[in-house]
Backbone and ligand atoms as CSV (ligand in chain L), in Angstrom:
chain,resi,resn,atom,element,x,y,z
A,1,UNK,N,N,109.492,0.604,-50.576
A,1,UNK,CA,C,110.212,-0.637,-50.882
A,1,UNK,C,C,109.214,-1.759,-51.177
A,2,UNK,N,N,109.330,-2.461,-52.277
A,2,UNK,CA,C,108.389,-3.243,-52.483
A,2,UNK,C,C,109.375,-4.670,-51.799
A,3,UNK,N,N,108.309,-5.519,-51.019
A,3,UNK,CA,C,108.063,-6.672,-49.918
A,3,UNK,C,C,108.007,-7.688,-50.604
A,4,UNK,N,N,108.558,-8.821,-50.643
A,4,UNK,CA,C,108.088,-10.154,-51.242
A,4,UNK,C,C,106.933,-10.676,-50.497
A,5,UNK,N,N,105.982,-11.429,-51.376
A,5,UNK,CA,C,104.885,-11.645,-51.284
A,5,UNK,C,C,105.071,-12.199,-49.501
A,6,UNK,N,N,106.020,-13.229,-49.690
A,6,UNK,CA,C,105.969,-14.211,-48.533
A,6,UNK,C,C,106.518,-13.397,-47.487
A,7,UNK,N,N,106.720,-12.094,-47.458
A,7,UNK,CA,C,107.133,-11.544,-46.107
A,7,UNK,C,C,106.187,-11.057,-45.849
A,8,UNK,N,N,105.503,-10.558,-46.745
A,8,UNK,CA,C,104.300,-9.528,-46.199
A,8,UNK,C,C,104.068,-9.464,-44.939
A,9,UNK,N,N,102.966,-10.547,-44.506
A,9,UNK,CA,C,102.266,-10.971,-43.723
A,9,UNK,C,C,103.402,-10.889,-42.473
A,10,UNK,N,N,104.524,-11.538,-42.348
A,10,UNK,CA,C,105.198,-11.336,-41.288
A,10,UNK,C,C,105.722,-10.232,-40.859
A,11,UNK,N,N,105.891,-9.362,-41.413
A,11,UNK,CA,C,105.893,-7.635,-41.409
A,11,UNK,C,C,104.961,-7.188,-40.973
A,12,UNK,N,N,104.024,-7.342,-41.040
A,12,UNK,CA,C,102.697,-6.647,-40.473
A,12,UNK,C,C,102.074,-7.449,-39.003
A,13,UNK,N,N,102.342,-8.871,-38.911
A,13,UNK,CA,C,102.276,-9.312,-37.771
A,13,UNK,C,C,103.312,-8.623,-36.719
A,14,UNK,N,N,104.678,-8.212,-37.420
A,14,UNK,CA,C,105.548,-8.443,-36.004
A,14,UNK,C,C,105.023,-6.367,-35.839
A,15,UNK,N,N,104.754,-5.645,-37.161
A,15,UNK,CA,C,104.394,-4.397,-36.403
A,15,UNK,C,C,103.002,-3.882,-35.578
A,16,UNK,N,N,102.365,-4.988,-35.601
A,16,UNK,CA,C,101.371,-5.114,-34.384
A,16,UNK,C,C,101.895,-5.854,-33.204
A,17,UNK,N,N,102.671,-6.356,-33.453
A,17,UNK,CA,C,103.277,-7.002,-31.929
A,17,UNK,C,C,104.009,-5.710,-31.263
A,18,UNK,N,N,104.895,-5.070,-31.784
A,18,UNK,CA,C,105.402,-3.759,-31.327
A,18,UNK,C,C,104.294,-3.068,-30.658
A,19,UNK,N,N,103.261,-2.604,-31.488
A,19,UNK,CA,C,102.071,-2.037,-30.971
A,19,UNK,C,C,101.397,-2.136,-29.841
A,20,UNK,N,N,100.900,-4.202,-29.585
A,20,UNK,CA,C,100.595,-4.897,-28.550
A,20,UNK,C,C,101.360,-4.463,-27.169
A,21,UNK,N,N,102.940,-4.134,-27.865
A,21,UNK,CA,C,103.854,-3.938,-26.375
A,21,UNK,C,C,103.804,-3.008,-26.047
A,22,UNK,N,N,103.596,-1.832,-26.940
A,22,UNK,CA,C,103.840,-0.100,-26.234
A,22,UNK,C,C,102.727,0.055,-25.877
A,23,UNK,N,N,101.440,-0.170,-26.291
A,23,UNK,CA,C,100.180,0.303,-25.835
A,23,UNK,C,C,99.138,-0.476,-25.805
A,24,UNK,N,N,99.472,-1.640,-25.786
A,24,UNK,CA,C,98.300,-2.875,-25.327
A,24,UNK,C,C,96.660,-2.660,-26.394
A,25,UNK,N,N,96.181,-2.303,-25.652
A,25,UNK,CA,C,94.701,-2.323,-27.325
A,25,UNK,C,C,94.839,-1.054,-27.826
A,26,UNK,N,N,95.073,-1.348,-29.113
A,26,UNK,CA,C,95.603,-0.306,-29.836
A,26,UNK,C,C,94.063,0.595,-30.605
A,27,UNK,N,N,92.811,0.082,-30.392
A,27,UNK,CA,C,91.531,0.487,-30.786
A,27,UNK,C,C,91.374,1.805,-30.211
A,28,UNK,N,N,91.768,2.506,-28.988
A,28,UNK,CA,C,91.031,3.754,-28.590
A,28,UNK,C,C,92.247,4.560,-30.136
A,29,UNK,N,N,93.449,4.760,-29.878
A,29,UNK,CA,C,93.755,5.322,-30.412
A,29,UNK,C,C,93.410,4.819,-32.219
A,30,UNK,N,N,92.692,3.717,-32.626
A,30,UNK,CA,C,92.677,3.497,-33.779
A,30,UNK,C,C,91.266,4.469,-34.549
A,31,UNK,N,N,90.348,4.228,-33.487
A,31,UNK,CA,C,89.253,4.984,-33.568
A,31,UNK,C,C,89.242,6.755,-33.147
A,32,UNK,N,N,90.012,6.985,-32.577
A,32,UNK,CA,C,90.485,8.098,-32.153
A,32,UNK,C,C,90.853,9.036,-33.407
A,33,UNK,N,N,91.866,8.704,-34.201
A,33,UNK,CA,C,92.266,9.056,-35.356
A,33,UNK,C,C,91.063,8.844,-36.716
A,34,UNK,N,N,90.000,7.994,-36.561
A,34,UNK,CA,C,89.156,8.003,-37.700
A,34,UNK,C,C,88.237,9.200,-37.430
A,35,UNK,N,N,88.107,9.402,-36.064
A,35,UNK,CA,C,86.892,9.993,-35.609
A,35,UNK,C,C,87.523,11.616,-35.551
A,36,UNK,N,N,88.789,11.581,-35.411
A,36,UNK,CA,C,89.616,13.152,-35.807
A,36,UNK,C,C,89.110,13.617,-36.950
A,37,UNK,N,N,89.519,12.582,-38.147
A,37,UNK,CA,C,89.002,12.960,-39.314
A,37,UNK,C,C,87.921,13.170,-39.753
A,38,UNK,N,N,86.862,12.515,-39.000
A,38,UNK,CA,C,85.156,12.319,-39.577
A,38,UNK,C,C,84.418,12.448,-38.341
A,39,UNK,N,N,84.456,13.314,-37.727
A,39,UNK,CA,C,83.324,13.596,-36.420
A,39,UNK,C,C,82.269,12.637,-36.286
A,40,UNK,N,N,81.591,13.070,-37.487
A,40,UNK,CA,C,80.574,12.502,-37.539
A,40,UNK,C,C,79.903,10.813,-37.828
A,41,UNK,N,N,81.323,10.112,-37.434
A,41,UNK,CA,C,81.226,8.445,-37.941
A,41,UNK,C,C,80.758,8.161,-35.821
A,42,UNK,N,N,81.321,9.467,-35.166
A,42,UNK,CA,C,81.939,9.140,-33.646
A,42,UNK,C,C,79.933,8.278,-33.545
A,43,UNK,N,N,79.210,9.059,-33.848
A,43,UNK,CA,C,77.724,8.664,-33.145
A,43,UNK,C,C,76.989,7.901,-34.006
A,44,UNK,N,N,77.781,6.989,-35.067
A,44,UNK,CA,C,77.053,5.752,-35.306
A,44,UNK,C,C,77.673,4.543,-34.517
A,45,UNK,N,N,78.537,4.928,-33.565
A,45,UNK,CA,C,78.938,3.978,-32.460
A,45,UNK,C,C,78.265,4.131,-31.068
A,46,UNK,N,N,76.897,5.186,-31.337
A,46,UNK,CA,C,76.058,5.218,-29.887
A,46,UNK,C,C,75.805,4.053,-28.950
A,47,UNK,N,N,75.627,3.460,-30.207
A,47,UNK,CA,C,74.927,2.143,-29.131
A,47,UNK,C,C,76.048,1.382,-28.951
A,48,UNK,N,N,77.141,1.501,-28.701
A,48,UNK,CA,C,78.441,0.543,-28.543
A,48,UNK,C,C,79.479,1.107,-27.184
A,49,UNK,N,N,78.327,1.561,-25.802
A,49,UNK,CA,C,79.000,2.193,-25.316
A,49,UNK,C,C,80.714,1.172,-24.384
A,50,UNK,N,N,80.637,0.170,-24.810
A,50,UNK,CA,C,81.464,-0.821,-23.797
A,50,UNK,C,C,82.473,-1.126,-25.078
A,51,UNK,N,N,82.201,-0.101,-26.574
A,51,UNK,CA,C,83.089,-1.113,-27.503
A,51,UNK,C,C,83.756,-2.176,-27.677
A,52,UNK,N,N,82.572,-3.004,-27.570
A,52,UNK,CA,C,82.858,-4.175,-28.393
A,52,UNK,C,C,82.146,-4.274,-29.530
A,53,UNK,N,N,81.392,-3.666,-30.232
A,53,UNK,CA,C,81.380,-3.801,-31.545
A,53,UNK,C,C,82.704,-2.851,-32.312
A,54,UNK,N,N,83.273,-2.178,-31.716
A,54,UNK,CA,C,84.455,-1.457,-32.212
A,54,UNK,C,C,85.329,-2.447,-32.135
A,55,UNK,N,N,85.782,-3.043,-30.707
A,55,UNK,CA,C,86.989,-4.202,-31.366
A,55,UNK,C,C,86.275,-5.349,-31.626
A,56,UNK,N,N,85.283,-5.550,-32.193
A,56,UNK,CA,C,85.247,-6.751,-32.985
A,56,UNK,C,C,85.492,-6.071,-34.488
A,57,UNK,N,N,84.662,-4.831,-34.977
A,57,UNK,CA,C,85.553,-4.401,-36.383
A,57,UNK,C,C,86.588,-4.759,-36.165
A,58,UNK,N,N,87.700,-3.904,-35.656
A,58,UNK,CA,C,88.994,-3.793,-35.363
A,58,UNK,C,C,89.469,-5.307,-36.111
A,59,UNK,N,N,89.134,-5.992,-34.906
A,59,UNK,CA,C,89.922,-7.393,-34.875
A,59,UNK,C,C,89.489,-8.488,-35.791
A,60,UNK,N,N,88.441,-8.113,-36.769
A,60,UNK,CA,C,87.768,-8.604,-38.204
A,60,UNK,C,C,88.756,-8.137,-39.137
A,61,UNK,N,N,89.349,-6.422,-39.059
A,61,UNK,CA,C,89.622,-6.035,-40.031
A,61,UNK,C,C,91.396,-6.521,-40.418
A,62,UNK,N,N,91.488,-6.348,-39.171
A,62,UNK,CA,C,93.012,-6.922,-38.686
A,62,UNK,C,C,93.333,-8.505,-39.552
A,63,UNK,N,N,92.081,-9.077,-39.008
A,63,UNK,CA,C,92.365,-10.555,-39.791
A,63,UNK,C,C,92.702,-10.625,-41.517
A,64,UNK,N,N,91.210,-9.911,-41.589
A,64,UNK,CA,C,91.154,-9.567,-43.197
A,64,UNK,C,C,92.545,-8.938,-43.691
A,65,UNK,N,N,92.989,-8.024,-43.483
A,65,UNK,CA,C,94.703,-7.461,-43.549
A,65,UNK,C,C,95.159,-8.899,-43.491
A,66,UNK,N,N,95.624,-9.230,-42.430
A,66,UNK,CA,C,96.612,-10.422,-42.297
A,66,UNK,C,C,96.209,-11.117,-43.003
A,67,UNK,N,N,95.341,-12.292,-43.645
A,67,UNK,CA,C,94.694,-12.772,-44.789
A,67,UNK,C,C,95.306,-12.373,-46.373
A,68,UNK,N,N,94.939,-10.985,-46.711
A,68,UNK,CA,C,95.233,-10.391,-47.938
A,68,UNK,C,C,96.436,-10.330,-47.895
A,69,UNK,N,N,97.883,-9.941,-46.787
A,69,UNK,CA,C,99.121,-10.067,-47.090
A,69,UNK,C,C,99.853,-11.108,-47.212
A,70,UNK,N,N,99.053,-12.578,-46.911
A,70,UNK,CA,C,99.181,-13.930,-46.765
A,70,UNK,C,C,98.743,-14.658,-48.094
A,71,UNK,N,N,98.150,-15.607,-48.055
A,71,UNK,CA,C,97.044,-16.699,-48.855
A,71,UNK,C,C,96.199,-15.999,-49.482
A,72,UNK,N,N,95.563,-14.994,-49.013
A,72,UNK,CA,C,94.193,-14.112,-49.514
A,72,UNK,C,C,93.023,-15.098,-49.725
A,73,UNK,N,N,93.062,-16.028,-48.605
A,73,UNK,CA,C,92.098,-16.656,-48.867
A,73,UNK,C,C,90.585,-16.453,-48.677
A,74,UNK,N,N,90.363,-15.148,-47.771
A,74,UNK,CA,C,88.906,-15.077,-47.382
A,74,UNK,C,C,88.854,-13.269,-47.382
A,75,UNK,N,N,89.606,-13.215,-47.019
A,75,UNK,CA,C,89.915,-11.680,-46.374
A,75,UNK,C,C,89.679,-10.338,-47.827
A,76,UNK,N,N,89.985,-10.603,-49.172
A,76,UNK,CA,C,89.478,-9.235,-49.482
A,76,UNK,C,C,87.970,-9.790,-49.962
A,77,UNK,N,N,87.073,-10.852,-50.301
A,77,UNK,CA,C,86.373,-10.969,-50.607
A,77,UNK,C,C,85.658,-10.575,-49.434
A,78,UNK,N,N,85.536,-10.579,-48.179
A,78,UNK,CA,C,84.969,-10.321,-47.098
A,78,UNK,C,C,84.953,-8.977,-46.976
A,79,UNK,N,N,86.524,-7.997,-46.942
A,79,UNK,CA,C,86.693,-6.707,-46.979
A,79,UNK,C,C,85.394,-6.212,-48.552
A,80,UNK,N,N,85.553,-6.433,-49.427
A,80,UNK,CA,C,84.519,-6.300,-50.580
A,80,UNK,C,C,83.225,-5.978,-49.831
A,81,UNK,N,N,82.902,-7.206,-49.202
A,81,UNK,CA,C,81.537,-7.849,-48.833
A,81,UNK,C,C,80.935,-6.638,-47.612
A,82,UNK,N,N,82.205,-6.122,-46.796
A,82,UNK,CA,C,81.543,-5.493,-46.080
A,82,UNK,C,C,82.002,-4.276,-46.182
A,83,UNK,N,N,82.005,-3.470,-47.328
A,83,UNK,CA,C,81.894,-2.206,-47.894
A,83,UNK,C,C,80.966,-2.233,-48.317
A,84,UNK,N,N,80.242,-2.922,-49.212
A,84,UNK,CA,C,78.825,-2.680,-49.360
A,84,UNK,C,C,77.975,-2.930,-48.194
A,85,UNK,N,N,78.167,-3.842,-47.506
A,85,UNK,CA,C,77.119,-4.222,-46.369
A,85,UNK,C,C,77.120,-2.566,-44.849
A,86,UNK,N,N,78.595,-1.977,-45.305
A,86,UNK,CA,C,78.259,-0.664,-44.689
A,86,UNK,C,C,77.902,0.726,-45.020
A,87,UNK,N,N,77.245,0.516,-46.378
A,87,UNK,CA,C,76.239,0.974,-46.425
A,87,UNK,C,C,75.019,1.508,-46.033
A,88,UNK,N,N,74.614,0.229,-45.233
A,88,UNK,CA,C,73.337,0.363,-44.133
A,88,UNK,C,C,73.716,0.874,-42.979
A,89,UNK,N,N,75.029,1.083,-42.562
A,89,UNK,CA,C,75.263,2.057,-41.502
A,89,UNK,C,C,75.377,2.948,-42.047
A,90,UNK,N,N,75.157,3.710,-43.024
A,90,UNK,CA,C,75.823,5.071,-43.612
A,90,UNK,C,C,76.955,5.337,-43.902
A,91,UNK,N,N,77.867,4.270,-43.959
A,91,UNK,CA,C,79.458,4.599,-44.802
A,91,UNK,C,C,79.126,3.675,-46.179
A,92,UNK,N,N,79.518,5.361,-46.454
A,92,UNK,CA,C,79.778,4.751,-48.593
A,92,UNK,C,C,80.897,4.238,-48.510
A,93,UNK,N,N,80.816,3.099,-50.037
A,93,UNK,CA,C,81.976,2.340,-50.096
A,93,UNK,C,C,83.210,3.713,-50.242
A,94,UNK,N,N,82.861,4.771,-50.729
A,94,UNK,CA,C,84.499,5.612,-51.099
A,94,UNK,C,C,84.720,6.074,-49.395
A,95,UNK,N,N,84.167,5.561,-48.858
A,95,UNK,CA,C,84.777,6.138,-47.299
A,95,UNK,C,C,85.414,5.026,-46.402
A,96,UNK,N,N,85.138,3.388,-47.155
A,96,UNK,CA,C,85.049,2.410,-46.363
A,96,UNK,C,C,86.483,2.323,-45.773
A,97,UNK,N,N,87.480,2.421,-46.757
A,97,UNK,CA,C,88.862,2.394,-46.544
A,97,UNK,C,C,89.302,3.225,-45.853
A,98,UNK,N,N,89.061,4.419,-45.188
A,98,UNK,CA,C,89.823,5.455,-44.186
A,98,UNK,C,C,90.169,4.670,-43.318
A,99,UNK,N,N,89.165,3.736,-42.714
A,99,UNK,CA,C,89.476,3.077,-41.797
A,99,UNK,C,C,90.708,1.960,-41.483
A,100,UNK,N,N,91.206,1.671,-42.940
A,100,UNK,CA,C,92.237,0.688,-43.582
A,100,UNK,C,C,93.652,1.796,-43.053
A,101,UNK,N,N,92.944,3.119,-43.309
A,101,UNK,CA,C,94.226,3.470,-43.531
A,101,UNK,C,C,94.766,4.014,-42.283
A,102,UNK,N,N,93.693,4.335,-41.244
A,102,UNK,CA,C,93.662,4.685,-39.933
A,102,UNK,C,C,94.092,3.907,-38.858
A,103,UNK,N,N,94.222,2.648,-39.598
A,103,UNK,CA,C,95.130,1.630,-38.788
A,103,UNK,C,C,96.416,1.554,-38.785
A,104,UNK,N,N,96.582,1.474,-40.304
A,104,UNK,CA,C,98.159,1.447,-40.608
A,104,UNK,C,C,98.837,2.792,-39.916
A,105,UNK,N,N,98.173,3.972,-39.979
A,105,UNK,CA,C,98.469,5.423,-39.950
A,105,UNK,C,C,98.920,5.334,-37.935
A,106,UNK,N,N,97.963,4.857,-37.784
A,106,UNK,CA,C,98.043,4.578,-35.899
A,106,UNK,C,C,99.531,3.688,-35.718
A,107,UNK,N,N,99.501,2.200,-36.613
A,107,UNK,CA,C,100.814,1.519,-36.199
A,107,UNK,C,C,102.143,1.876,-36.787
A,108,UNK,N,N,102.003,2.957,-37.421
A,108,UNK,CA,C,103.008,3.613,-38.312
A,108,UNK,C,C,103.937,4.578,-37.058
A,109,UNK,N,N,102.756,5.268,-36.461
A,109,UNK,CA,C,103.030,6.952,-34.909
A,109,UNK,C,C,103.277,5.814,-34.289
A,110,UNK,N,N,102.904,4.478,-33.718
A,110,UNK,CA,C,103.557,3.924,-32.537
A,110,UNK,C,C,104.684,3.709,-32.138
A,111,UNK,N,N,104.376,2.818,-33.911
A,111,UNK,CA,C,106.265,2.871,-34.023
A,111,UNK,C,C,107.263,3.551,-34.429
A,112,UNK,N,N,107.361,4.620,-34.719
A,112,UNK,CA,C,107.992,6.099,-34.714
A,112,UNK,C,C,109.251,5.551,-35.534
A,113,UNK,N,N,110.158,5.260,-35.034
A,113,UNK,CA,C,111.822,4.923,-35.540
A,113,UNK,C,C,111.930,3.730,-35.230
A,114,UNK,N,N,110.996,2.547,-35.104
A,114,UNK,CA,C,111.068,1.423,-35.405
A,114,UNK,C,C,110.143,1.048,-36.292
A,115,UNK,N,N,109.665,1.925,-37.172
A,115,UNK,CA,C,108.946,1.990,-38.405
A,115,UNK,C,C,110.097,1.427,-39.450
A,116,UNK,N,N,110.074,0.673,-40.190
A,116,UNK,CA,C,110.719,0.399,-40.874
A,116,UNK,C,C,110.519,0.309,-42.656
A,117,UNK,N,N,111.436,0.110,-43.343
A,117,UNK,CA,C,111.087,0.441,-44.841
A,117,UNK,C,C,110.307,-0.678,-45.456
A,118,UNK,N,N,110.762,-1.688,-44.546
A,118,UNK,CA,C,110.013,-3.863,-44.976
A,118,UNK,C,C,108.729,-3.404,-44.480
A,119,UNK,N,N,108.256,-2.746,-43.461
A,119,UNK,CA,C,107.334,-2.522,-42.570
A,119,UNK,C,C,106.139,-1.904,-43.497
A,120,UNK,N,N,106.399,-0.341,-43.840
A,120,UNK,CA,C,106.066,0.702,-44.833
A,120,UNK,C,C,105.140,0.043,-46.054
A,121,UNK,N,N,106.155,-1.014,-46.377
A,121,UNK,CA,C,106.575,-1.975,-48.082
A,121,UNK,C,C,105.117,-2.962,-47.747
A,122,UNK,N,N,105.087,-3.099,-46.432
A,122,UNK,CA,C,104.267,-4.513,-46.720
A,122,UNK,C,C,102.251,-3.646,-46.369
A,123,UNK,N,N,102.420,-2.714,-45.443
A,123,UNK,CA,C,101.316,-2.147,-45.383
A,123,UNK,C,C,100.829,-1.593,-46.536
A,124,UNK,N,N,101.982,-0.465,-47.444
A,124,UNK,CA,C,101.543,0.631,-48.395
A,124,UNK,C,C,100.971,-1.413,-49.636
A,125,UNK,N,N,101.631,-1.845,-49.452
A,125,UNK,CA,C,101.009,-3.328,-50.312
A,125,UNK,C,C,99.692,-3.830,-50.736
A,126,UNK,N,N,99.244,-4.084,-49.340
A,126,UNK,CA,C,98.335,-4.175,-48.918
A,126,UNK,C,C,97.308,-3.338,-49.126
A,127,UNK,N,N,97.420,-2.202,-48.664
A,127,UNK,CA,C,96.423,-1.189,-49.124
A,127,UNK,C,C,96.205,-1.145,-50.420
A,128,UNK,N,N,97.003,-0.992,-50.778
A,128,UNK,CA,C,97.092,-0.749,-52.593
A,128,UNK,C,C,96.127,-1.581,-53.458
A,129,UNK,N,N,96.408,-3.011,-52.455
A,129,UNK,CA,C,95.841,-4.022,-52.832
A,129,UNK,C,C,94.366,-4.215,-52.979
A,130,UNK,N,N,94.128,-3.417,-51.798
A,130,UNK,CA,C,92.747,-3.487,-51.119
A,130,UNK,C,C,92.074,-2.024,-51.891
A,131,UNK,N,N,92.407,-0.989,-52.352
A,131,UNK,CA,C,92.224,0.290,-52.986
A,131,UNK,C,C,92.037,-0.200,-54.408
A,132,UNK,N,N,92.543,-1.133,-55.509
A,132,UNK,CA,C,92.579,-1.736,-56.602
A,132,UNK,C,C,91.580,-2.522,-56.806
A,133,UNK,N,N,91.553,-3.391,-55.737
A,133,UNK,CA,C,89.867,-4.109,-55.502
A,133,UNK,C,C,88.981,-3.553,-55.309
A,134,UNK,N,N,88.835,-2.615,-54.896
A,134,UNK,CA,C,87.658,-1.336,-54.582
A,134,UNK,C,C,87.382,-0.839,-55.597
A,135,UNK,N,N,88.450,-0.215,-55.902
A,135,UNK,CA,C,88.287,0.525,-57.570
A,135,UNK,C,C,87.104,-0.071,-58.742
A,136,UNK,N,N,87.958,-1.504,-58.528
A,136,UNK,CA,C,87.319,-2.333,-59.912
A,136,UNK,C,C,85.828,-2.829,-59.475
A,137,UNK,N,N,85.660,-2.896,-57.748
A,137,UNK,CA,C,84.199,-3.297,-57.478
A,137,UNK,C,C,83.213,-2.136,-57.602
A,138,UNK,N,N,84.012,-0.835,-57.947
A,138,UNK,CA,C,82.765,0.266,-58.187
A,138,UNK,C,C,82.518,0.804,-56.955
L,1,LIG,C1,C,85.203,4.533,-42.071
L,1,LIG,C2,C,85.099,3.220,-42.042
L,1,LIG,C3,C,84.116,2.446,-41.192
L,1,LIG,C4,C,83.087,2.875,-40.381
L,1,LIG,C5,C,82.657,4.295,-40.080
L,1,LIG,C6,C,82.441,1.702,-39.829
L,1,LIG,C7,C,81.338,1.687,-38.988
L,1,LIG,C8,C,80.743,0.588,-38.427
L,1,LIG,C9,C,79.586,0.594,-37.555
L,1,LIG,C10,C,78.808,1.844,-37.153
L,1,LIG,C11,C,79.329,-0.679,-37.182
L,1,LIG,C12,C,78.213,-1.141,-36.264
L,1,LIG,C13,C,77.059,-1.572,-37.106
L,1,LIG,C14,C,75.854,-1.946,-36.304
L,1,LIG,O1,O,75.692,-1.454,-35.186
L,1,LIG,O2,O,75.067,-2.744,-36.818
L,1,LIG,C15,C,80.327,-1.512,-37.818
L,1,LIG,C16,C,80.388,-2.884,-37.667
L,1,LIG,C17,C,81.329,-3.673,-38.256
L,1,LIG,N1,N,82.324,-3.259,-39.130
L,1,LIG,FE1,FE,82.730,-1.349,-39.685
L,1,LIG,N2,N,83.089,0.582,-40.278
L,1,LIG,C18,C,84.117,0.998,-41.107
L,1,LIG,C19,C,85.025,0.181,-41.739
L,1,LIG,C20,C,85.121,-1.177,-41.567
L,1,LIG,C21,C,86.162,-2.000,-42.155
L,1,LIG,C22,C,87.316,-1.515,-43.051
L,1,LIG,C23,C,85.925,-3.264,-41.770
L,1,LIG,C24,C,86.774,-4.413,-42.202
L,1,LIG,C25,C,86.423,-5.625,-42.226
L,1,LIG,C26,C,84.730,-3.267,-40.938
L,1,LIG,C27,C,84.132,-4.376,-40.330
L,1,LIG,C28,C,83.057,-4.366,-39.485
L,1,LIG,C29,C,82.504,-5.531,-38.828
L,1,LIG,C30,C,83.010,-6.965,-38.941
L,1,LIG,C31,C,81.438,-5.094,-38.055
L,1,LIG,C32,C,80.541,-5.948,-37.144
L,1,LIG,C33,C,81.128,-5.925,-35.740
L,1,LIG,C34,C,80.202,-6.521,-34.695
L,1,LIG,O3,O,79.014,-6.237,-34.722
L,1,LIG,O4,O,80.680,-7.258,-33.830
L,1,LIG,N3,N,84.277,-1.974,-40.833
L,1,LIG,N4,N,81.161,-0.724,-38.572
């Protein structure tokens, strides 16, 4: 279902609030699911044994999302900015986005049957959004 611009953002706020309520920090299981897929991303987080450089990604990337479904005022130029800049950790830009999608994919299973089609509309958006900008940055 395609979302009007101006809901976006409130769609995706209130399905992290759902999230916030069933399972409070939603990062073990966000990282949980990237690291299913890619073993090998688990031990460039060695040195992060107290993760907080995990929820500070997290809660960078979160913004950047909320940003791009909003105003887009800072948030995909930043998302841009730090696909190349993770690089120097060893994620290529064609890998940067799993992580985009490993979020949505996590608040999607939380909310099971309070997943909704406005919900779906405003994430699959977003991404799209953020996958199109990628594309064209090479
Ligand atoms: C598969 C995808 C990704 C992997 C494997 C990954 C991995 C990492 C790693 C290993 C670090 C720590 C770097 C260091 O120790 O210097 C890091 C930091 C960071 N990443 Fe990612 N990243 C991914 C996607 C993203 C995305 C989509 C964002 C969105 C903005 C993002 C934002 C950040 C930020 C802001 C930091 C700095 C956090 C801090 O030091 O407090 N990352 N990332």
């Amino acid at each position: 279902m395609k979302v009007p611009y101006m809901d976006r953002r409130a769609e995706i706020e209130r399905s992290l609030e759902i999230v916030a309520e069933r399972i409070g920090d939603p990062a073990p299981a966000i990282y949980a699911r990237l690291f299913a897929q890619r073993p090998e991303y688990e031990r460039l987080f060695a040195l992060d044994p107290t993760g907080a450089v995990r929820g500070n990604m997290l809660a960078t990337a979160l913004d950047a999302i909320l940003d791009i479904a909003g105003p887009n005022a800072w948030g995909m130029n930043f998302l841009l900015a730090e696909r190349v800049n993770h690089s120097g950790v060893n994620v290529p830009p064609t890998e940067f986005l799993l992580f985009v999608h490993a979020v949505r994919d996590t608040v999607r299973d939380v909310l099971a049957d309070d997943w909704t089609e406005e919900m779906s509309g405003a994430w699959g958006g977003v991404l799209a959004q953020i996958e199109a900008a990628s594309a064209e940055a090479g």
